[in-house]
Every structure is written in C-alpha cells, then in structure tokens.
C-alpha positions in Angstrom: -30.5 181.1 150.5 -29.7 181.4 147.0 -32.4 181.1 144.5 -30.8 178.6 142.5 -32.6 176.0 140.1 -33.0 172.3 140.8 -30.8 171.4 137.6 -28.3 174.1 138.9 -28.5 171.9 142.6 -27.5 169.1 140.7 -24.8 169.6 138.7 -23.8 171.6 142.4 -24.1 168.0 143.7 -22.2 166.3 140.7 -19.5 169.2 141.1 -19.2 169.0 145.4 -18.9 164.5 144.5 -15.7 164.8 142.3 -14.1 168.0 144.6 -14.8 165.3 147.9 -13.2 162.1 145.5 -9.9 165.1 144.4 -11.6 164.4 140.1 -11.2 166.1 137.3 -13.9 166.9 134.8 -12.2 165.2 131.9 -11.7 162.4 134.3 -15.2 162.2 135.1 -16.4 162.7 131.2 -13.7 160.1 129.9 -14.9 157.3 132.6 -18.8 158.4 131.9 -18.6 158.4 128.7 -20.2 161.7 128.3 -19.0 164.4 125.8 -16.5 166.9 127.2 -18.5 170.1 125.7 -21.6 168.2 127.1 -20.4 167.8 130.7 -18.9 171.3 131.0 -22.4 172.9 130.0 -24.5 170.4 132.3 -21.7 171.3 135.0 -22.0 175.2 134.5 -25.6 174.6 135.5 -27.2 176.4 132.7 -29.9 174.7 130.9 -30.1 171.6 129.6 -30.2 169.7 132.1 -28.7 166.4 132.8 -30.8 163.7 131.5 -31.1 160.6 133.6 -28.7 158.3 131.4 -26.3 160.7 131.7 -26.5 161.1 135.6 -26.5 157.1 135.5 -23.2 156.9 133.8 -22.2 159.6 136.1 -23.1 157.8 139.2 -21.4 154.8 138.1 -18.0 156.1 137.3 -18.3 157.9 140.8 -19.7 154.5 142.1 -22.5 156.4 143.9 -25.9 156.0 144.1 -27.7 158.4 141.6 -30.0 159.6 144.5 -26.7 160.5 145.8 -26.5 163.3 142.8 -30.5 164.5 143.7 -30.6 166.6 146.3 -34.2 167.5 148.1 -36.8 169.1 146.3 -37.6 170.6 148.8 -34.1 172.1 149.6 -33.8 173.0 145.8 -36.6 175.3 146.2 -35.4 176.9 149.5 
C-alpha cells in the first residue's frame, strides 16, 4: 500500500468525486467558492489541509455527503 497521509487520502477522495461526475477544478473552486491557488494546493495533497468549511462547500457543490470525501481512518493508515 502506499504510505500516504490522511489529508493526502482526502484530497485523493475529492480528486476520484469530480474524475467520476467528468469536473474540472476551476469548476469545482468557482461553484465552492474556494480560491483557485487554494484548491490546487489542498488538491496536490501537500499540507495544509482542507479545513472543514472548505470540504463543506466542497461537498455541496458536488451534492455529496462530506463523509463521502472522508475515507477510513483506518484505511488511511494502511
């Protein structure tokens, strides 16, 4: 498995949900209303990591659940 980092898992998550609904990034940071430099960082994985309003606004625009966008702790540290 890869050693990756739960914030890492995450933005995998929030990466794998706009690939599966065919989005783009600027899509997804114009709808969120997140900044477009602040979205490609989170998305890259490196830190910071999303904060919670953010993956709110994210899960709304993608009208998901934000648990959708959590994967397992337990699988993040697989």
């Amino acid at each position: 498995m890869r050693n990756t980092t739960y914030h890492q898992r995450v933005a995998e998550e929030v990466r794998v949900q706009l690939a599966r609904k065919s989005l783009s990034q600027d899509w997804l940071a114009n709808t969120a209303g997140i900044p477009h430099n602040t979205l490609y960082k989170r998305l890259k994985g490196s830190p910071p990591s999303f904060r919670l309003e953010e993956l709110l606004c994210i899960a709304d625009a993608l009208n998901l659940d934000v648990r959708d966008l959590l994967p397992p702790i337990a699988e993040a540290a697989a």
